[in-house]
Every structure is written in C-alpha cells, then in structure tokens.
DRENTORKOL-3810 file (N, C-alpha, C; in nm, 4 decimals):
REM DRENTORKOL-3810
@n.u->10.4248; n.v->8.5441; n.w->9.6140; ca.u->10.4806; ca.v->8.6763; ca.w->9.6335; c.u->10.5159; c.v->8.7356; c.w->9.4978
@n.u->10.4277; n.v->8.8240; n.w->9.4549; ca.u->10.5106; ca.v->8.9295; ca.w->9.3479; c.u->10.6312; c.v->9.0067; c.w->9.3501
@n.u->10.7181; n.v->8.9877; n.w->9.2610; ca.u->10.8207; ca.v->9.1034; ca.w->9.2459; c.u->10.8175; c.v->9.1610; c.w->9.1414
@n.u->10.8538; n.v->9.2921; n.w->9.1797; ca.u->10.8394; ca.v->9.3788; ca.w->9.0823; c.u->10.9226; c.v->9.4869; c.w->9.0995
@n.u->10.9685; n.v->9.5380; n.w->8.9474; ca.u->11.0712; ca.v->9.6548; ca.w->8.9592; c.u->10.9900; c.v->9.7974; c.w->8.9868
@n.u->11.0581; n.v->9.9037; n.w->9.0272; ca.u->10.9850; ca.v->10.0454; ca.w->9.0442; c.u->11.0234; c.v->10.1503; c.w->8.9706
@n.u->10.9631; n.v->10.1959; n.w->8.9355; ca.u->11.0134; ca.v->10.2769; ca.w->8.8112; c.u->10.9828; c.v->10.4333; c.w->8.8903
@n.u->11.1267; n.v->10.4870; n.w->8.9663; ca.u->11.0859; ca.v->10.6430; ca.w->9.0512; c.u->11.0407; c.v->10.7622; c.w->8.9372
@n.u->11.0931; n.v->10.7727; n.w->8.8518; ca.u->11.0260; ca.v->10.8462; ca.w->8.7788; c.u->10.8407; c.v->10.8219; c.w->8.7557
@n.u->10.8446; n.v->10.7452; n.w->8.7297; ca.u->10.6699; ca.v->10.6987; ca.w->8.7040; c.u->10.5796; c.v->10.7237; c.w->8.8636
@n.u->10.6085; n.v->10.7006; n.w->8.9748; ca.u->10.6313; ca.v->10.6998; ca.w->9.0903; c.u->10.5975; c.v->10.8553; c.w->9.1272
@n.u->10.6893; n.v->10.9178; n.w->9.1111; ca.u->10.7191; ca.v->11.0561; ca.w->9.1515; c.u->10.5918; c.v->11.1096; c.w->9.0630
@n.u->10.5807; n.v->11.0724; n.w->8.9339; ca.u->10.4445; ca.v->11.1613; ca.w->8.8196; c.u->10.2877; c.v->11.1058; c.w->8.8970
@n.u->10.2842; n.v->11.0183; n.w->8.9908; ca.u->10.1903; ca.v->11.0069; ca.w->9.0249; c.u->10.1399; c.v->11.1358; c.w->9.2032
@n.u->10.1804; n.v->11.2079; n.w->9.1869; ca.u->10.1418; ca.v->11.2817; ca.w->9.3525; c.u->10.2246; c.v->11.4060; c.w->9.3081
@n.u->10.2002; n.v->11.5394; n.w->9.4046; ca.u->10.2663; ca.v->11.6488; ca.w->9.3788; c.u->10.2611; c.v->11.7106; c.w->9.5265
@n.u->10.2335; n.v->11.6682; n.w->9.6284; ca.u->10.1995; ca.v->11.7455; ca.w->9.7608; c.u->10.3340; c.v->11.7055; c.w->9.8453
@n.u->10.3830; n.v->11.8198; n.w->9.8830; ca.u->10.5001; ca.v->11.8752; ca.w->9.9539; c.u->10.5171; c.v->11.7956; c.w->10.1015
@n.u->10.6687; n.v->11.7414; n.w->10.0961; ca.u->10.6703; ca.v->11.6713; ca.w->10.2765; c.u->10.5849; c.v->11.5548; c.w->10.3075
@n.u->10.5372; n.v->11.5112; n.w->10.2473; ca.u->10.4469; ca.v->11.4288; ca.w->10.2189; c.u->10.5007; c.v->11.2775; c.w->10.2041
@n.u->10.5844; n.v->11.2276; n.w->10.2599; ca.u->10.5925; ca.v->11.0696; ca.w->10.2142; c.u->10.5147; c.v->10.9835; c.w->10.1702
@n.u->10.5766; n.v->10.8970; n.w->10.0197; ca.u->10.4822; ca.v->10.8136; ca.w->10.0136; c.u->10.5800; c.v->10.6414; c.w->10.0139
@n.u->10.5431; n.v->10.5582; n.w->10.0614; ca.u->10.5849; ca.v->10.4013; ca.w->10.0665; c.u->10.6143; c.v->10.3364; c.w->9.9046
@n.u->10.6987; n.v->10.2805; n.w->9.8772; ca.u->10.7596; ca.v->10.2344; ca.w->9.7569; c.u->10.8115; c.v->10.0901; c.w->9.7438
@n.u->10.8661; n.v->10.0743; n.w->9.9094; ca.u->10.8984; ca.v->9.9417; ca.w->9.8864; c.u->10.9148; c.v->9.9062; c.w->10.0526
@n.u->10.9269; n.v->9.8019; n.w->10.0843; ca.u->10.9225; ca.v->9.7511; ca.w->10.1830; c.u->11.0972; c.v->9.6073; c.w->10.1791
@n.u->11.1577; n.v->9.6294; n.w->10.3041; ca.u->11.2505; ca.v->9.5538; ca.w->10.3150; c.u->11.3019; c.v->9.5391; c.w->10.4971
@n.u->11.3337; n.v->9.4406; n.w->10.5467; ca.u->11.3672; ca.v->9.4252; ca.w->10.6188; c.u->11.3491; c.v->9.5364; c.w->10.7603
@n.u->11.2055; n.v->9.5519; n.w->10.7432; ca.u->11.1925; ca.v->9.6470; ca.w->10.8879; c.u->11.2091; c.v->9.7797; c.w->10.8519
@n.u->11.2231; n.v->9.8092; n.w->10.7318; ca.u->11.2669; ca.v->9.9312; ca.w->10.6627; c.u->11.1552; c.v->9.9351; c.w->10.5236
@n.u->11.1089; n.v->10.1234; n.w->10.5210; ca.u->11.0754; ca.v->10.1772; ca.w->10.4442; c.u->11.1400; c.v->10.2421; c.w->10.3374
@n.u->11.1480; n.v->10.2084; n.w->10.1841; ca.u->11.1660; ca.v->10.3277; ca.w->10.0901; c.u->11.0956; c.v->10.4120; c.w->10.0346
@n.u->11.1138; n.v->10.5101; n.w->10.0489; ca.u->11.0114; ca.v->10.6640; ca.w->10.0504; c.u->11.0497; c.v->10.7398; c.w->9.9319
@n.u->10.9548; n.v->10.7795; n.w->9.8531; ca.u->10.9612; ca.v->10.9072; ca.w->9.7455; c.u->10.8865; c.v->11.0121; c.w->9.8373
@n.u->10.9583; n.v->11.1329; n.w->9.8190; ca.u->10.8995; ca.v->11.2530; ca.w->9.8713; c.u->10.9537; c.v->11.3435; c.w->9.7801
@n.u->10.8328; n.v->11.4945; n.w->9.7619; ca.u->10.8825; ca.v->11.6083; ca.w->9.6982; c.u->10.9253; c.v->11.6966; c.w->9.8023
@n.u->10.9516; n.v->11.7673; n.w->9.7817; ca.u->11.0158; ca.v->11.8774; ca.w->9.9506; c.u->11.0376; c.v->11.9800; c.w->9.8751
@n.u->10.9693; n.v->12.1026; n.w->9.8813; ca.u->10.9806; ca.v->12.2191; ca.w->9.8734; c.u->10.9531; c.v->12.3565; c.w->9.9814
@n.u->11.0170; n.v->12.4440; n.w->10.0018; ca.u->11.0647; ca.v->12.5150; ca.w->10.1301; c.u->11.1029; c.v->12.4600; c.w->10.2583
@n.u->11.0643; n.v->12.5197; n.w->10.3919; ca.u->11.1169; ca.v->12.4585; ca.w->10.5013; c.u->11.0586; c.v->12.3428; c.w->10.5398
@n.u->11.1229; n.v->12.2910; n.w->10.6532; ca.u->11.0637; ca.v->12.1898; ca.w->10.6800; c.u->11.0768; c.v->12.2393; c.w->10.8158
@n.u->11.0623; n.v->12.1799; n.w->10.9619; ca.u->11.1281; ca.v->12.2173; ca.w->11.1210; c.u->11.2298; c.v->12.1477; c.w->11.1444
@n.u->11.2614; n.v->12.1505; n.w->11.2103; ca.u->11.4330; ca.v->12.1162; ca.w->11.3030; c.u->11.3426; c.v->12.0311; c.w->11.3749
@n.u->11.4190; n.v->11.9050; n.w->11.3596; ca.u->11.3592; ca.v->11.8144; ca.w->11.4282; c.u->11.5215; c.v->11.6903; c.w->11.4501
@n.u->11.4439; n.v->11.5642; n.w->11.4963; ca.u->11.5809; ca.v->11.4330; ca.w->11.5238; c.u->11.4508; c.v->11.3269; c.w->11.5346
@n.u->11.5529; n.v->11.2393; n.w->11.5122; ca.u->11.4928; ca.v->11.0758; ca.w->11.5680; c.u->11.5269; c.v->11.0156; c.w->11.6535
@n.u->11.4883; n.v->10.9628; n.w->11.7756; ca.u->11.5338; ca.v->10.9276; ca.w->11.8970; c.u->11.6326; c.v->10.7988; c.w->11.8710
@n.u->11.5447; n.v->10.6991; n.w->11.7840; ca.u->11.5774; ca.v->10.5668; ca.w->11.7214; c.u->11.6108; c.v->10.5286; c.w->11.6075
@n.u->11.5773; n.v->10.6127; n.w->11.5053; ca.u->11.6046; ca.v->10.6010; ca.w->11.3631; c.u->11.7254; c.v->10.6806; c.w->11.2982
@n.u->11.8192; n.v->10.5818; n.w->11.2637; ca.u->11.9267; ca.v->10.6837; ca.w->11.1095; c.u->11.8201; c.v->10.6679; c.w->11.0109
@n.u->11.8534; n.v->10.8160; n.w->10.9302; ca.u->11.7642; ca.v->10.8448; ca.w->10.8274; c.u->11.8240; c.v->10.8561; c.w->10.6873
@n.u->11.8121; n.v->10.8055; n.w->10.5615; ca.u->11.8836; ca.v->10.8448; ca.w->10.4491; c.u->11.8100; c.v->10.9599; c.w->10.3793
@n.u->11.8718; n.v->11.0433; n.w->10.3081; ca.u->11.8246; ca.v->11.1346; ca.w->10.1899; c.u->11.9049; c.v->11.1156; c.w->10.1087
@n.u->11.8400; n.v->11.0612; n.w->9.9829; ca.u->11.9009; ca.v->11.0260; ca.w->9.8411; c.u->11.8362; c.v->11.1418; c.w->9.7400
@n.u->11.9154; n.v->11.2436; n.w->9.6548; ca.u->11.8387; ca.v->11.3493; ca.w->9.6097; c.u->11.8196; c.v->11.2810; c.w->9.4388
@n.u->11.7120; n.v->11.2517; n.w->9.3901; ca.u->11.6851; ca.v->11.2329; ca.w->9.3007; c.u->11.7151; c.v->11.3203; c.w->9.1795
@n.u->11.6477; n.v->11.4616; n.w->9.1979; ca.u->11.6494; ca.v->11.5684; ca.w->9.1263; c.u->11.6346; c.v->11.6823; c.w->9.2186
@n.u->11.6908; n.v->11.7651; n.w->9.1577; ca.u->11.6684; ca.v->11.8952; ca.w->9.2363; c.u->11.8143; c.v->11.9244; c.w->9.3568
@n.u->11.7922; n.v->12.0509; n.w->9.4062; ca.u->11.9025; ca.v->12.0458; ca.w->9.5298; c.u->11.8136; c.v->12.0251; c.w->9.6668
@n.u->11.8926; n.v->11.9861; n.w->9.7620; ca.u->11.8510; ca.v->11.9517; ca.w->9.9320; c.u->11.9704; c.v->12.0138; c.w->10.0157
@n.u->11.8971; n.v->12.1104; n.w->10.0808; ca.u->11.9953; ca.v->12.1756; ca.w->10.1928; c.u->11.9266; c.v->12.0627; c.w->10.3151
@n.u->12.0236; n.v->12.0566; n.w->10.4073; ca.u->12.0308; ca.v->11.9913; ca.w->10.5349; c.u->12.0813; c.v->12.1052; c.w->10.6030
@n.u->12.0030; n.v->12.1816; n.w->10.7032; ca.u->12.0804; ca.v->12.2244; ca.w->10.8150; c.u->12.1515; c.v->12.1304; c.w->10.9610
@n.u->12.2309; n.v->12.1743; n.w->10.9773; ca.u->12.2451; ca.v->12.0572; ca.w->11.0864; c.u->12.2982; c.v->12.1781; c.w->11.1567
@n.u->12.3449; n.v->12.1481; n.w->11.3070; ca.u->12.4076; ca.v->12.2321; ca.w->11.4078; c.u->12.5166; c.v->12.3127; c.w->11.3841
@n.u->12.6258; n.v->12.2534; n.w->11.3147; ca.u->12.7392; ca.v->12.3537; ca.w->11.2780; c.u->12.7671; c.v->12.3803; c.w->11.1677
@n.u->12.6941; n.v->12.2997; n.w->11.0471; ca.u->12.6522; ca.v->12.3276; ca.w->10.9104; c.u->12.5382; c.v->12.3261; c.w->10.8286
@n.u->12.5660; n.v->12.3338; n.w->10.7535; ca.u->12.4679; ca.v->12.3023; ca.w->10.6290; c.u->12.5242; c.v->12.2108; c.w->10.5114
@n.u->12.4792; n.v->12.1066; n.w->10.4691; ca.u->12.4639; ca.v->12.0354; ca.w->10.3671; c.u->12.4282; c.v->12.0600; c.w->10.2746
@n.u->12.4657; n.v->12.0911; n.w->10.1589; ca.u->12.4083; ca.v->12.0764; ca.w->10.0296; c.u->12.3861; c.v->11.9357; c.w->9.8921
@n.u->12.3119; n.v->11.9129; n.w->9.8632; ca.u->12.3031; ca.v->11.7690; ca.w->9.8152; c.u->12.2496; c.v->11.8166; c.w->9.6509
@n.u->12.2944; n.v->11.7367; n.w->9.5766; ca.u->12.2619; ca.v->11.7518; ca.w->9.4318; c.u->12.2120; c.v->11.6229; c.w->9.3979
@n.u->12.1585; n.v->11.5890; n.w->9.3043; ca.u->12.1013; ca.v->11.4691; ca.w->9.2167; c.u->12.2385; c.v->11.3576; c.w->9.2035
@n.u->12.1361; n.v->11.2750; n.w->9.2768; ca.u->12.2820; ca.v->11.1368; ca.w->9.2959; c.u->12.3539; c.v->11.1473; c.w->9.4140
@n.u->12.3461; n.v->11.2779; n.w->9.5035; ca.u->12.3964; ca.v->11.2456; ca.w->9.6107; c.u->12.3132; c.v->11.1994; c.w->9.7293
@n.u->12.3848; n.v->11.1418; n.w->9.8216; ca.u->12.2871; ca.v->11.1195; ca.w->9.9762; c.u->12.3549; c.v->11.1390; c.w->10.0855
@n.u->12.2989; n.v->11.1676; n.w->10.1889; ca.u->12.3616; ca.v->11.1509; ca.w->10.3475; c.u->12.2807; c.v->11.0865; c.w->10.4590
@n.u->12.3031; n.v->11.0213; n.w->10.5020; ca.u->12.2489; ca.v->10.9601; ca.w->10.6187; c.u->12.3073; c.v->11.0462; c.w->10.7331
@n.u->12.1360; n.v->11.0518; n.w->10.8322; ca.u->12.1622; ca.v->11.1333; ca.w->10.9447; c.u->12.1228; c.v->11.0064; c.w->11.0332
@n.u->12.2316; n.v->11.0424; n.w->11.1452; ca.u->12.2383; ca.v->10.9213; ca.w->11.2247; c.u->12.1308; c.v->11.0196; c.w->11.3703
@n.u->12.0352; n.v->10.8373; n.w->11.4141; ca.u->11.9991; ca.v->10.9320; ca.w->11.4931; c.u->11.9777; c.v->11.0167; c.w->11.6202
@n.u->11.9176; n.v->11.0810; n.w->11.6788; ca.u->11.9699; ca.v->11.1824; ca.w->11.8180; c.u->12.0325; c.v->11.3424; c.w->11.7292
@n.u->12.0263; n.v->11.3544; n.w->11.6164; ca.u->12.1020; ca.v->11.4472; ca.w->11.5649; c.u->11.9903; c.v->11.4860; c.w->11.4691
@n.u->11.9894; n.v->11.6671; n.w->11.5589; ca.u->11.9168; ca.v->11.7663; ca.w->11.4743; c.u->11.9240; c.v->11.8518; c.w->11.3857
@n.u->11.8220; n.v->11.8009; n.w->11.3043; ca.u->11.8546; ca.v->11.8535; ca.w->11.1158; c.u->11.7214; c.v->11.9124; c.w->11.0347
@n.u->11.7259; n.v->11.9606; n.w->10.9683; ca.u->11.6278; ca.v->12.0553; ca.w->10.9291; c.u->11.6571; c.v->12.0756; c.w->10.7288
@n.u->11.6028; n.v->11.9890; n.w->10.7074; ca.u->11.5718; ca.v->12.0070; ca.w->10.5303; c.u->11.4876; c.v->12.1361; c.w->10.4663
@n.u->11.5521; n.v->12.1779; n.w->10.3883; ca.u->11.5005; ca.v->12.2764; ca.w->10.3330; c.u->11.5043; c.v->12.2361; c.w->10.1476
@n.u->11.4519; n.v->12.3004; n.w->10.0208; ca.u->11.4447; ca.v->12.2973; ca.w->9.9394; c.u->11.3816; c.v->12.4446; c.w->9.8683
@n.u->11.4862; n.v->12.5242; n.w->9.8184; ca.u->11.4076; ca.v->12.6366; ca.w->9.7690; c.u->11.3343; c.v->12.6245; c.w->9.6306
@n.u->11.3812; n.v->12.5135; n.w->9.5814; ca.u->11.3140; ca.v->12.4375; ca.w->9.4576; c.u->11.2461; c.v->12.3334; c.w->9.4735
@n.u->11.1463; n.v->12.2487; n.w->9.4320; ca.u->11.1183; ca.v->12.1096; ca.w->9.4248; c.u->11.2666; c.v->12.0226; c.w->9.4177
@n.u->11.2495; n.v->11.9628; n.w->9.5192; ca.u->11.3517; ca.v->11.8614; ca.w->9.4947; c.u->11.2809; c.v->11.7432; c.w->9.5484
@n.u->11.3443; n.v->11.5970; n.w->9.4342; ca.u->11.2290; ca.v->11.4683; ca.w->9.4746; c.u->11.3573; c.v->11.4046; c.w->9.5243
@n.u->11.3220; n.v->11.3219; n.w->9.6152; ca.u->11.4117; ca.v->11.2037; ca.w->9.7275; c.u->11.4000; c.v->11.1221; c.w->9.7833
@n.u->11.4656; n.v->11.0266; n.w->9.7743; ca.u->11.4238; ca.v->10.8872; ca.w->9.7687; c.u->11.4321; c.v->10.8611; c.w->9.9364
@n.u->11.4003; n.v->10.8108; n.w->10.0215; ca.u->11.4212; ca.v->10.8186; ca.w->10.2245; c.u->11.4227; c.v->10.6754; c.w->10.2240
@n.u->11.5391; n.v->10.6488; n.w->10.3130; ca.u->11.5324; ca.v->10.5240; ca.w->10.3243; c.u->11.5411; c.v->10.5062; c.w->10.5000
@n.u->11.4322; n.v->10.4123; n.w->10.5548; ca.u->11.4120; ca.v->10.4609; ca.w->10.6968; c.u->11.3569; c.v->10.3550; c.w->10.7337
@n.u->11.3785; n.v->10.3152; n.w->10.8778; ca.u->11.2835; ca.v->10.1933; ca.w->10.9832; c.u->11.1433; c.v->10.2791; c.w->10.9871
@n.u->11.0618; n.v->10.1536; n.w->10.9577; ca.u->10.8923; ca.v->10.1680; ca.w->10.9582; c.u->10.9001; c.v->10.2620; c.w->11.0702
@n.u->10.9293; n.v->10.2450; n.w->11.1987; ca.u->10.9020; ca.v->10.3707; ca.w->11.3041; c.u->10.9205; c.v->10.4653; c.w->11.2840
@n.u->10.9375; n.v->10.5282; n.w->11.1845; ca.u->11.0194; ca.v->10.6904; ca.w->11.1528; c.u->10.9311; c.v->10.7694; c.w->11.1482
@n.u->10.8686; n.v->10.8985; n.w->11.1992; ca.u->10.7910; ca.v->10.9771; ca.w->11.1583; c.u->10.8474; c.v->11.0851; c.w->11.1187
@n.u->10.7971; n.v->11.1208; n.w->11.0193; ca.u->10.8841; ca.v->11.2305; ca.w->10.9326; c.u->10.9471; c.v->11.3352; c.w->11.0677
@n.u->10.8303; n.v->11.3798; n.w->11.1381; ca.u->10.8992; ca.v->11.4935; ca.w->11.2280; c.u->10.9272; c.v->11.4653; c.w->11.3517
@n.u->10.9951; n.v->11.3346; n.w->11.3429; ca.u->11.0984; ca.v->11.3100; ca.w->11.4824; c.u->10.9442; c.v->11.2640; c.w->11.6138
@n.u->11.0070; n.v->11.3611; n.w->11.6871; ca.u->10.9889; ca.v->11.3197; ca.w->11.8003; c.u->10.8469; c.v->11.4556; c.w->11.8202
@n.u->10.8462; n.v->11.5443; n.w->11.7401; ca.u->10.7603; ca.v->11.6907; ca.w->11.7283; c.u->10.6453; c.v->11.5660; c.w->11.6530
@n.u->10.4808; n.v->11.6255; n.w->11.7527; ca.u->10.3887; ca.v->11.5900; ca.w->11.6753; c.u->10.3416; c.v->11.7271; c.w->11.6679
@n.u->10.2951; n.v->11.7980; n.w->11.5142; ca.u->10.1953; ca.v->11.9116; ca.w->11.4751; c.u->10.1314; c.v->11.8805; c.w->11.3249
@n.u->10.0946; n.v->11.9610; n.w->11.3145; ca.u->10.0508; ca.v->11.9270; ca.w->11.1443; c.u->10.1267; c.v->11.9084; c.w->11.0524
@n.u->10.2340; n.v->11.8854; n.w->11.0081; ca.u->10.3395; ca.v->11.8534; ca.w->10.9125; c.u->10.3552; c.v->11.7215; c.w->10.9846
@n.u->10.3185; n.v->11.6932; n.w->11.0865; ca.u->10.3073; ca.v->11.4954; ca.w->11.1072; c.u->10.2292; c.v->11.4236; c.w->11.0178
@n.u->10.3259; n.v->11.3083; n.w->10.9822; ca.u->10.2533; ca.v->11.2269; ca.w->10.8409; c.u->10.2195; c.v->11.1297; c.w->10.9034
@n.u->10.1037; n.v->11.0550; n.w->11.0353; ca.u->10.1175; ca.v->10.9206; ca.w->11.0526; c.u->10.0866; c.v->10.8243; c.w->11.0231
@n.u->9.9654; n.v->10.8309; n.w->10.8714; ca.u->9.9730; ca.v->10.7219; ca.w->10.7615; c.u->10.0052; c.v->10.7138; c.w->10.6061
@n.u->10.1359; n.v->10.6572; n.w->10.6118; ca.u->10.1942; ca.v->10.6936; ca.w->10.4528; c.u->10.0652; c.v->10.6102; c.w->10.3092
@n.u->10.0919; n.v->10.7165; n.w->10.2704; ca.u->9.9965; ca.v->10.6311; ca.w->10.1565; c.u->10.1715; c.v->10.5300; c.w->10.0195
@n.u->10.0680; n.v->10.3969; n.w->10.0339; ca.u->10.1492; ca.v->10.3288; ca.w->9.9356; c.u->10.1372; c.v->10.3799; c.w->9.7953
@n.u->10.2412; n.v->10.4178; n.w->9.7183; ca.u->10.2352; ca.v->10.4064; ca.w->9.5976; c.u->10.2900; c.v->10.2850; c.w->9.4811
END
C-alpha cells in the first residue's frame, strides 16, 4: 500500500470545470473531494449523507431555509442530512467535501449537473 501526502494546491492547478467533483483521497467509506464552484448550484438534500464544505479559497454562500451561510477560507460547515441547501459562489471558490462514497452531488435530483462518475485526481 502506498502513502502519500496531497498537496490541494497542486490538486486544484490540475482541472478548472465548475461543480464538478474530483476524488483525492479515500478513508473509511468516505470520500475527500476538491471542487471549484462558481455561480448557482440547485437546492437540493441528502436522504443519507452529512455533507462537509471546507472553503479553501474564495467565499461560499450556503442557502439553507431560514438563512444563508457565508464561509471564508479556513472555514467549514457540515450539513447534516434531510436538510435543504443550495451553494452558491459569485467568485471561484475551491473546497475541499468531505462525504460517504454514496453522495451524489445533487441529492436526491437526477439532471445534468449530476456527477455519477468522479474522476480521481
């Protein structure tokens, strides 16, 4: 078994396409995800999955039902799940997702912004 460290910056310089998850590391039934996110995303939930957003760079709005979230570089929130939330980014913002392999980016909604094979980076 190889181990090896990940370097997100180096990571992130490899891809530029929006909403887009890509696989980083693998742990216990759980995915870590680099994604860029710029404009909307849909209002969506996870039936089964809490979801993390760790904001690397950039800002991350979270809409949620009676607020909005705002997230800066270094911050995160975990959305627990059954609870509908809606990411937005009026800038590039890169973020690290930390999530059970079952997670599809858009919940329980299948349309074209469905990602259902992450490419490894």
């Amino acid at each position: 078994m190889d181990i090896n460290k990940v370097n997100l910056q180096t990571k992130l310089s490899t891809f530029h396409d929006y909403w887009s998850p890509k696989i980083v590391g693998e742990l216990n039934d759980q995915f870590v995800k680099l994604a860029k996110f710029k404009g909307e995303f849909i209002p969506h939930s996870h039936e089964k999955e809490d979801e993390l957003f760790y904001v690397i760079d950039g800002v991350l709005f979270i809409e949620l039902e009676h607020k909005t979230m705002e997230l800066h570089a270094g911050e995160f929130v975990i959305i627990p799940k059954g609870i509908l939330h809606k990411p937005y980014a009026p800038k590039e913002v890169s973020v690290l997702l930390f999530e059970p392999v079952s997670t599809l980016n858009t919940g329980g909604i299948k349309n074209e912004r469905t990602v259902r094979r992450l490419d490894k980076i």
